[in-house]
Backbone as a chain_set.jsonl record, in Angstrom:
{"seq": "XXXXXXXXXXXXXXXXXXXXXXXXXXXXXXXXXXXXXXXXXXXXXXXXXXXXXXXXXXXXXXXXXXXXXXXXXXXXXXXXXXXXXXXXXXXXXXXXXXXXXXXXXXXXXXXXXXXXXXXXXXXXXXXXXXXXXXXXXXXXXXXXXXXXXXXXXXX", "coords": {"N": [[23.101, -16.069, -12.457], [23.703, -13.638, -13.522], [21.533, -13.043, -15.5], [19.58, -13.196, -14.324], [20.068, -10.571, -12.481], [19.978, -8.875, -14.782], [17.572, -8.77, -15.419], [16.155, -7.844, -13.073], [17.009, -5.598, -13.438], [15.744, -4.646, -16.123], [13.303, -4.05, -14.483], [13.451, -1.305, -13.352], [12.173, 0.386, -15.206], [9.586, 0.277, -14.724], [6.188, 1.479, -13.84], [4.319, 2.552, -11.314], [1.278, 2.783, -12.072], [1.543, 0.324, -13.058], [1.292, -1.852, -11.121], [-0.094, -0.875, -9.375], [-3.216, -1.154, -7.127], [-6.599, -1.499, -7.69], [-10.073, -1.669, -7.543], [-9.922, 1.113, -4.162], [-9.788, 0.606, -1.139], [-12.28, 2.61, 0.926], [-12.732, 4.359, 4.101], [-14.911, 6.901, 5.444], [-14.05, 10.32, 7.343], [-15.653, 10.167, 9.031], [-16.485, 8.36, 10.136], [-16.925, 5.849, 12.473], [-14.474, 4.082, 14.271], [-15.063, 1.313, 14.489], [-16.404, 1.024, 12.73], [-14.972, 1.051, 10.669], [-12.925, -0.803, 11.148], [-14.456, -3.165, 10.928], [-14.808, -2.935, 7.808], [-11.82, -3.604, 7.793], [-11.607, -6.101, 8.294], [-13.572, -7.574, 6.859], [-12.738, -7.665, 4.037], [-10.463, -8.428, 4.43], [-8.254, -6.949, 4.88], [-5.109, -4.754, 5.933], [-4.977, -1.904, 6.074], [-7.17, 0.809, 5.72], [-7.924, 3.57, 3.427], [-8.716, 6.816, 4.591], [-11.075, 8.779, 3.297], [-12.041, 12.245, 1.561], [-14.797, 12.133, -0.205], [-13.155, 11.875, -3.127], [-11.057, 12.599, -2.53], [-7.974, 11.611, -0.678], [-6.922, 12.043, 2.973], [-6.113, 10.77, 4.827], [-5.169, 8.188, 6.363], [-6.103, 4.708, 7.835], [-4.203, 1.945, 9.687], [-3.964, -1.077, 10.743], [-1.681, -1.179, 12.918], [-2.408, 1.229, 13.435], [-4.454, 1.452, 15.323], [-2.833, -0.645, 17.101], [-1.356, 0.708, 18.607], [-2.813, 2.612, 19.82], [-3.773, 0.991, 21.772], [-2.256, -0.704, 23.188], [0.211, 1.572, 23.296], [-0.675, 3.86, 24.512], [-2.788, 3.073, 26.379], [-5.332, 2.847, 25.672], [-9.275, 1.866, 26.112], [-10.614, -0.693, 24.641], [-13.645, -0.469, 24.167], [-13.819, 2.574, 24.058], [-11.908, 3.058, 22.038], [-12.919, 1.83, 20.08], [-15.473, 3.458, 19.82], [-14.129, 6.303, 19.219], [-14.517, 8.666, 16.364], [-12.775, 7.8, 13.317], [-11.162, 9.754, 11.561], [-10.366, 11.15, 14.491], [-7.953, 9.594, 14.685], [-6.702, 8.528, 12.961], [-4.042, 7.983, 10.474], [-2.315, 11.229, 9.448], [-0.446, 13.908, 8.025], [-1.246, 11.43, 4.75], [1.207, 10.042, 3.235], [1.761, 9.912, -0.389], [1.769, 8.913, -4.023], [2.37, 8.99, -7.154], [0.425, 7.516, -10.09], [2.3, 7.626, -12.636], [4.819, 7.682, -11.876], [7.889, 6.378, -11.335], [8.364, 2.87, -10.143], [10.737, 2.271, -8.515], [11.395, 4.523, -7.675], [8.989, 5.265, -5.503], [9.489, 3.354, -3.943], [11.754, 3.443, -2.593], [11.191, 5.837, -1.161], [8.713, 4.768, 0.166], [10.292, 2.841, 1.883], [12.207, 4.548, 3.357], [10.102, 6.402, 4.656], [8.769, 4.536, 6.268], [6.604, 3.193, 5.793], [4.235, 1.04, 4.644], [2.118, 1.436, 3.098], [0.375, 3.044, 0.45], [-1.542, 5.759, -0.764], [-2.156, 6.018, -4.354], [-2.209, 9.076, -5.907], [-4.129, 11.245, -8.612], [-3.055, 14.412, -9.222], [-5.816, 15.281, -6.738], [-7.458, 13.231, -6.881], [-8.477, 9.894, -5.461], [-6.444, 7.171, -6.937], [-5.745, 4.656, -6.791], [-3.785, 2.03, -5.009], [-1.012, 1.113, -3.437], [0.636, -0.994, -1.811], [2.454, -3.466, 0.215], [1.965, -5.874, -0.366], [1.26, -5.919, -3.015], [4.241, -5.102, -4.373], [5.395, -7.368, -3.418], [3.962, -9.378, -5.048], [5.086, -8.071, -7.617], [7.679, -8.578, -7.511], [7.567, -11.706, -7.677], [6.594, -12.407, -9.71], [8.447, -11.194, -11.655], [11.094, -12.48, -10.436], [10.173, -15.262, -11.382], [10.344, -14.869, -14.34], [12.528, -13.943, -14.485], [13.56, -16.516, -13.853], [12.873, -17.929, -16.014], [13.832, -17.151, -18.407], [16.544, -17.604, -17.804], [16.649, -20.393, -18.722], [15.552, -20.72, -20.728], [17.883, -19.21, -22.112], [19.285, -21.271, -21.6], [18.373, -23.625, -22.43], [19.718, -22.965, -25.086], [22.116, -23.306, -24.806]], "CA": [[22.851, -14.879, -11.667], [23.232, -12.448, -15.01], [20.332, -13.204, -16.291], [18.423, -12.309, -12.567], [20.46, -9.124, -12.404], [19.345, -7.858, -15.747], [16.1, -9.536, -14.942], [16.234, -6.703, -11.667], [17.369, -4.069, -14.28], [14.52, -4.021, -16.643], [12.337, -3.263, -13.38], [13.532, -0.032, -13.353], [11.045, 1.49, -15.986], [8.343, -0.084, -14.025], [5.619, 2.616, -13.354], [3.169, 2.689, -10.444], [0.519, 2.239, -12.356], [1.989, -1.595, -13.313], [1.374, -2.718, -9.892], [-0.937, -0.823, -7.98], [-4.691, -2.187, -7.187], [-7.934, -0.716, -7.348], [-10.147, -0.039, -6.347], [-9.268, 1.451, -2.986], [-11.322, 0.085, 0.123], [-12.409, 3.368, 1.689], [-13.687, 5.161, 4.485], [-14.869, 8.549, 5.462], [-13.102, 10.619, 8.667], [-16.735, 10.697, 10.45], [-16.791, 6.503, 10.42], [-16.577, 5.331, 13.169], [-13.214, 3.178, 14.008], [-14.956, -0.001, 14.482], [-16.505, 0.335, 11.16], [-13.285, 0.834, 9.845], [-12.378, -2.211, 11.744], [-15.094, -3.833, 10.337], [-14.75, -3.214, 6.643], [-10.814, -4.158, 6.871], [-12.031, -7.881, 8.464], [-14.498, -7.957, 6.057], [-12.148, -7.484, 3.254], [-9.477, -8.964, 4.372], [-6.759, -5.919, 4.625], [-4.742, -4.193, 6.917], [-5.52, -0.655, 6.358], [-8.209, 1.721, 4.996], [-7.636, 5.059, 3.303], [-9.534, 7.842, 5.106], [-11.38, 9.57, 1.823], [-13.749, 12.975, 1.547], [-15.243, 12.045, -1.452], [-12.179, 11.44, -3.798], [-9.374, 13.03, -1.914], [-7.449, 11.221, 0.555], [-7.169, 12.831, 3.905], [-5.427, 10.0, 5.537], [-4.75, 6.384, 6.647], [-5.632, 4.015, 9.019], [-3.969, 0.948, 9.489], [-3.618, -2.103, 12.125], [-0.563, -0.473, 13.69], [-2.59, 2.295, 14.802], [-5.085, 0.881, 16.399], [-2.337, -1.32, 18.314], [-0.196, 1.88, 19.038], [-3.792, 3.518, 20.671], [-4.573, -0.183, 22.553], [-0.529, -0.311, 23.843], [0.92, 2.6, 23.718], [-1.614, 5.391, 24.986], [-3.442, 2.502, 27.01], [-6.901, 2.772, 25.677], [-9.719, 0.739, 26.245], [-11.502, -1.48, 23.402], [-14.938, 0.663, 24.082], [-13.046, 3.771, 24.04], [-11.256, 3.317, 21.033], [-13.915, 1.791, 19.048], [-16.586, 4.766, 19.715], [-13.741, 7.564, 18.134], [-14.132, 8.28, 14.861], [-11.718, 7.61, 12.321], [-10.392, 10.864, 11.866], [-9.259, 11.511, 15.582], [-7.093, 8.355, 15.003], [-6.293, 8.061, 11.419], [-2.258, 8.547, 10.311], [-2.235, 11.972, 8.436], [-0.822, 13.787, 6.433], [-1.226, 10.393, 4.427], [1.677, 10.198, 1.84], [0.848, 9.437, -1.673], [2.766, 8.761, -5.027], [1.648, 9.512, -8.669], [1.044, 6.292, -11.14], [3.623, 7.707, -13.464], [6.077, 7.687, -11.071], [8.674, 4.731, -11.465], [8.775, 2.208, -8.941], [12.001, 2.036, -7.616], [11.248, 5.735, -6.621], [8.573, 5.129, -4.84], [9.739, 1.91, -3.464], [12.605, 3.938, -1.694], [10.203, 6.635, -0.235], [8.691, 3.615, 1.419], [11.599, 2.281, 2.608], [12.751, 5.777, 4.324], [9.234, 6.865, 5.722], [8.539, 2.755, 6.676], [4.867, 2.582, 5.152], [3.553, -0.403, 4.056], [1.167, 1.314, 1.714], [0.597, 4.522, -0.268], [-2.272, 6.151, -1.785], [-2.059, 6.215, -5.717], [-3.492, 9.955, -7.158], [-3.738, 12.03, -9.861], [-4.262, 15.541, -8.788], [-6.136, 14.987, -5.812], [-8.222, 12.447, -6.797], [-8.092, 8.82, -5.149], [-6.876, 6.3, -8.038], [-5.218, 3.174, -6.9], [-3.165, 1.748, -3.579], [0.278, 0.234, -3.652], [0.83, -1.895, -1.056], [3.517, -3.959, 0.283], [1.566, -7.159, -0.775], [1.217, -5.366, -4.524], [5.6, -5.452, -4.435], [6.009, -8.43, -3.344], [3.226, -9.907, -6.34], [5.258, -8.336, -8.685], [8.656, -8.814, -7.32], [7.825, -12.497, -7.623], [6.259, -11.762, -11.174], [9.917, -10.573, -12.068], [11.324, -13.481, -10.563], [9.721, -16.176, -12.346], [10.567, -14.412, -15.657], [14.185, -14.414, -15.056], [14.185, -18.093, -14.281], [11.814, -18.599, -17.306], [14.68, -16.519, -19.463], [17.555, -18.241, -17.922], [15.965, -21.705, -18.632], [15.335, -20.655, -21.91], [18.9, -19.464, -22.744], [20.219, -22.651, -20.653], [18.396, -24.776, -23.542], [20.292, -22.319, -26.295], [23.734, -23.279, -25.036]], "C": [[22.798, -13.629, -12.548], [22.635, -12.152, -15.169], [19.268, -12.57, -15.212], [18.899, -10.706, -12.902], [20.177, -8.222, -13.772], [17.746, -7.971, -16.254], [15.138, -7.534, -14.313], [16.199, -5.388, -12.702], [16.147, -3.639, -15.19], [13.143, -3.632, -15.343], [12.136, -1.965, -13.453], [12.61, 0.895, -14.175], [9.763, 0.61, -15.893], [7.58, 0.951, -13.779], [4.523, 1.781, -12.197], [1.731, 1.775, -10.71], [0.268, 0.425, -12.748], [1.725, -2.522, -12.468], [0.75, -2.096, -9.017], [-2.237, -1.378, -8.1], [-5.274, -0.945, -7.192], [-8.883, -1.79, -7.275], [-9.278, 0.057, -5.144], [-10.487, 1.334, -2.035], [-11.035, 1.939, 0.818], [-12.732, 3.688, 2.813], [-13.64, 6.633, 4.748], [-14.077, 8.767, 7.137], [-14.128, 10.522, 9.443], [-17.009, 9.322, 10.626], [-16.578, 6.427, 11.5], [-15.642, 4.162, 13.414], [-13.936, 1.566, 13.841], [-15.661, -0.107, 13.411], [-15.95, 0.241, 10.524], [-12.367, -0.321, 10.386], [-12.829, -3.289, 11.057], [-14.77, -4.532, 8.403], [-13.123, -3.859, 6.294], [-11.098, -5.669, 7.884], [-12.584, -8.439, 7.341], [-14.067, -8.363, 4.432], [-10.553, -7.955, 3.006], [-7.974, -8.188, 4.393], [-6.575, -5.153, 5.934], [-4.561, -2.562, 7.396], [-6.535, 0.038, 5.539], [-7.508, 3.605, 4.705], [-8.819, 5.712, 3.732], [-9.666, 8.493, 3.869], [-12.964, 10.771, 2.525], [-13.886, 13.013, -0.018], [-13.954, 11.517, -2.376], [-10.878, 11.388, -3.507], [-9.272, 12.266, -0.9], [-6.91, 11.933, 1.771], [-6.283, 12.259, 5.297], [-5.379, 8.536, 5.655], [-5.551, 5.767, 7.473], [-5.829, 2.511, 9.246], [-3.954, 0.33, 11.012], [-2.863, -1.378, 13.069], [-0.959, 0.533, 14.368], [-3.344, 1.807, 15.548], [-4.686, -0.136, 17.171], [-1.784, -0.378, 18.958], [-1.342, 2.401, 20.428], [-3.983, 2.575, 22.109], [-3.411, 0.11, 24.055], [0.07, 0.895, 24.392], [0.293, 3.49, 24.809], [-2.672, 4.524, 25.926], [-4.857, 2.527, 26.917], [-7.734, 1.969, 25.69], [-10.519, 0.791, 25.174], [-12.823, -0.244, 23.019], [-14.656, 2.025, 23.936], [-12.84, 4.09, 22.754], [-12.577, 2.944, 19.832], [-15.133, 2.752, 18.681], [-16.095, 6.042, 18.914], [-14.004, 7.442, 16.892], [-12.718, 8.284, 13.947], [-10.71, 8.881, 12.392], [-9.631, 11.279, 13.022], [-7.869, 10.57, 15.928], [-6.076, 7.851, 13.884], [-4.435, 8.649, 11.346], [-2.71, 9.988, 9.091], [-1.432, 12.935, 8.87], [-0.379, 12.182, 5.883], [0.345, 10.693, 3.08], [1.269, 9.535, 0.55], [1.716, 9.289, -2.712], [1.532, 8.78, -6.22], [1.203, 7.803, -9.579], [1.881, 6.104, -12.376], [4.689, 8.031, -13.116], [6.755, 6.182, -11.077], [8.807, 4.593, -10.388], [9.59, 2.38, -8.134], [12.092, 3.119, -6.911], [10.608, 5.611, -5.398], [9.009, 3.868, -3.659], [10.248, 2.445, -1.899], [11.9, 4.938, -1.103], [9.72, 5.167, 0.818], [9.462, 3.065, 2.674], [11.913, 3.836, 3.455], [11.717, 6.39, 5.113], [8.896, 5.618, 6.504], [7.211, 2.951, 6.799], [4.598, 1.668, 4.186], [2.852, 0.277, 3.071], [0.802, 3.193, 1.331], [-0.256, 4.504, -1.333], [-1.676, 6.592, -3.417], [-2.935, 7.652, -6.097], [-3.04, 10.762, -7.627], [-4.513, 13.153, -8.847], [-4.0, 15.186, -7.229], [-6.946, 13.537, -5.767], [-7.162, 10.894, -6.378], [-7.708, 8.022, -6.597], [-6.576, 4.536, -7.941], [-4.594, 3.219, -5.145], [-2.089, 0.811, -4.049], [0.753, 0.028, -2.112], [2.273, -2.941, -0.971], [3.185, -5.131, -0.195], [1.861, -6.915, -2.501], [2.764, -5.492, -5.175], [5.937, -6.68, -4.289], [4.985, -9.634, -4.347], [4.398, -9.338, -7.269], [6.777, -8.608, -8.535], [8.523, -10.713, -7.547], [7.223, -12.754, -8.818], [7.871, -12.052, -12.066], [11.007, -12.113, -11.908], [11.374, -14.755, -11.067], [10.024, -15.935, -13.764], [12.026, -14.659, -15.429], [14.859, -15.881, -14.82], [13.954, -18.872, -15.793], [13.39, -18.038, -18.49], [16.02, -17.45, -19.139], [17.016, -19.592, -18.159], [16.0, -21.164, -20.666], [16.5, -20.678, -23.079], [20.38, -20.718, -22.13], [19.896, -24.085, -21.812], [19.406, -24.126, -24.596], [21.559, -22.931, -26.182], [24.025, -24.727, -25.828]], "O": [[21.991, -12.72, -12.355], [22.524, -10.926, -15.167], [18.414, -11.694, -15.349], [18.201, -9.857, -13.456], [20.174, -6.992, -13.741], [17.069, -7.433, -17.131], [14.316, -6.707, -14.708], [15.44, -4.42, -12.644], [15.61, -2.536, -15.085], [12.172, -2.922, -15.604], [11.039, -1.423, -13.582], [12.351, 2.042, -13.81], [9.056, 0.309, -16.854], [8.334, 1.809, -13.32], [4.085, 0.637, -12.316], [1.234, 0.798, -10.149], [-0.698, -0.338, -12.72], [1.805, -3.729, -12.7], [0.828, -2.489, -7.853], [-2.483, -2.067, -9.09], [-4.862, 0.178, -6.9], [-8.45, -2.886, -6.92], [-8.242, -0.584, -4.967], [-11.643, 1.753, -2.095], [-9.931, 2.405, 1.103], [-13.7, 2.929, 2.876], [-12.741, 7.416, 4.444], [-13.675, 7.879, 7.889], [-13.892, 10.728, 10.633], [-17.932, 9.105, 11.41], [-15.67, 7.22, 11.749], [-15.939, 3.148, 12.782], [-13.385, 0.721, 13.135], [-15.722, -1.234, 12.919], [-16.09, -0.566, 9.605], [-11.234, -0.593, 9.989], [-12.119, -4.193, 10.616], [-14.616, -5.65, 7.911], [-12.852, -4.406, 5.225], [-9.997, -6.218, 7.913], [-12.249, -9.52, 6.856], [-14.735, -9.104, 3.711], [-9.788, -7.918, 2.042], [-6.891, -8.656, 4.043], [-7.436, -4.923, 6.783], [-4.205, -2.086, 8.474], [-6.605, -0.437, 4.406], [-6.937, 4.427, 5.421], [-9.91, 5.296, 3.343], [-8.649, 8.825, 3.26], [-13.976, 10.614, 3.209], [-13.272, 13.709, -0.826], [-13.84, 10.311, -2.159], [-9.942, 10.675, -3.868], [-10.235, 12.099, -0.152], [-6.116, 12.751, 1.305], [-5.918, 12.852, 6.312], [-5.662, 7.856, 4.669], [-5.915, 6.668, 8.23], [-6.875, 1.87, 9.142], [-3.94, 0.934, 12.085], [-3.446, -0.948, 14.065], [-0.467, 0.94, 15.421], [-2.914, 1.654, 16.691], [-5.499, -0.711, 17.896], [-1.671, -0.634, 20.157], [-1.001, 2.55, 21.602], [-4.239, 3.052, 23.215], [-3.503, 0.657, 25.154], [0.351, 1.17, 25.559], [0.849, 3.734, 25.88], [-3.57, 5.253, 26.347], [-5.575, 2.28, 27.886], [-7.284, 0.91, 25.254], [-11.058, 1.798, 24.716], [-12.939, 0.524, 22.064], [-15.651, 2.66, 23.586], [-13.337, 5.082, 22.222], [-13.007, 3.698, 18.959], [-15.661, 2.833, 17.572], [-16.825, 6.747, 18.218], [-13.832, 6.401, 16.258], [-11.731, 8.96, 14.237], [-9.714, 8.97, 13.109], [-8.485, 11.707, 12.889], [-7.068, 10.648, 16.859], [-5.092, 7.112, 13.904], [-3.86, 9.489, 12.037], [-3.326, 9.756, 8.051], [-1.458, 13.091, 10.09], [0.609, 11.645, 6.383], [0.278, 11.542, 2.192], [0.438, 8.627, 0.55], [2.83, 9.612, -2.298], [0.31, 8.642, -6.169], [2.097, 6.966, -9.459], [2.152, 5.072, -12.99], [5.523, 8.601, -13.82], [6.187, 5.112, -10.859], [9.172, 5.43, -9.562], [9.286, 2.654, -6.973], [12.627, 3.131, -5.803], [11.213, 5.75, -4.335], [8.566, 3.854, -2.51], [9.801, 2.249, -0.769], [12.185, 4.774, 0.083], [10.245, 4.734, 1.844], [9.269, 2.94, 3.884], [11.505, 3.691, 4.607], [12.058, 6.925, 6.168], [8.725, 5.893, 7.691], [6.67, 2.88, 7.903], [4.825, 1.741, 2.978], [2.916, -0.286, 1.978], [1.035, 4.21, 1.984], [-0.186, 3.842, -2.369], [-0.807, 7.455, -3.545], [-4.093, 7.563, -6.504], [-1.91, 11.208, -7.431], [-5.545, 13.156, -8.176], [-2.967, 14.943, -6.605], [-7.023, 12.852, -4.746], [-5.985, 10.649, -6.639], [-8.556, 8.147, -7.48], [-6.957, 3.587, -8.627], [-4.832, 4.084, -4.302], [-2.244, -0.083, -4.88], [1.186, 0.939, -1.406], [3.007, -3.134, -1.94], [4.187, -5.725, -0.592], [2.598, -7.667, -3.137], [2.819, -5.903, -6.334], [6.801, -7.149, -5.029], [5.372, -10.801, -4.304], [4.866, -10.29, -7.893], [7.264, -8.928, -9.619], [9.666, -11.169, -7.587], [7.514, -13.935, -9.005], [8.182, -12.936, -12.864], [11.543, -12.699, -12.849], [12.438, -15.359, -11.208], [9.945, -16.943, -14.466], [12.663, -15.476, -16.095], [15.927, -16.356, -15.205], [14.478, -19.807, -16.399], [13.786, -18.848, -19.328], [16.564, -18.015, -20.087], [16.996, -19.981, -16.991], [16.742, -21.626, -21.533], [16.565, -21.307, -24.135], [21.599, -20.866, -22.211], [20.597, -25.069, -22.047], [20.09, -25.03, -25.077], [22.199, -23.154, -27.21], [25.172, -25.031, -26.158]]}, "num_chains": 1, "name": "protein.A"}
């Protein structure tokens, strides 16, 4: 269990950039939702960053468009005709890629977002995702069995 826990410890000067993806699936705020429905089927993901041109502007993920279906009772044809923008999560939060992980991690954890634009500036550069943590959290893992295994032949 040592060997994990100082496994865990070199994490800590993990940066952003170590683990986020790019590109970033976009769309614009004048899309229409069900093309923003479209492109995250098409792609296989559960939200799209709302972008004008480079800057991010906002979100929008699965959750809202169950919140609009559920909550606020809207209907399918309804919801799919708004555009993006009247629906999207913003202000979007965002994190730097020379920001260490574990910072950001815990922002996550206290606003409870799955995912968080990467930029410099303003500009879009990357997406860190809850899928992107749990790749490298199991990254991390595998190394500290690989290390204890290693000093398990030494003894």
């Amino acid at each position: 269990m040592n060997s994990l826990i100082s496994g865990f410890s070199s994490c800590i000067a993990v940066k952003v950039k170590e683990v986020m993806r790019r590109p970033v699936v976009t769309v614009g705020p004048k899309d229409a939702v069900w093309q923003a429905l479209e492109v995250m089927r098409s792609t296989n993901i559960g939200a799209v960053v709302v972008a004008e041109g480079e800057r991010p502007v906002g979100i929008l993920t699965e959750s809202d468009v169950v919140r609009l279906l559920v909550d606020r009772g809207m209907g399918i044809t309804e919801l799919l005709s708004l555009s993006v923008e009247s629906v999207m999560s913003r202000p979007v939060t965002t994190c730097s890629p020379d920001e260490d992980l574990i910072e950001v991690v815990n922002r996550m954890v206290e606003r409870r977002v799955r995912r968080l634009p990467v930029v410099e500036g303003e500009k879009l550069v990357g997406i860190l995702t809850e899928r992107d943590l749990l790749r490298a959290l199991l990254e991390l893992l595998r190394s500290a069995r690989t290390e204890e295994a290693r000093q398990g032949t030494r003894a």
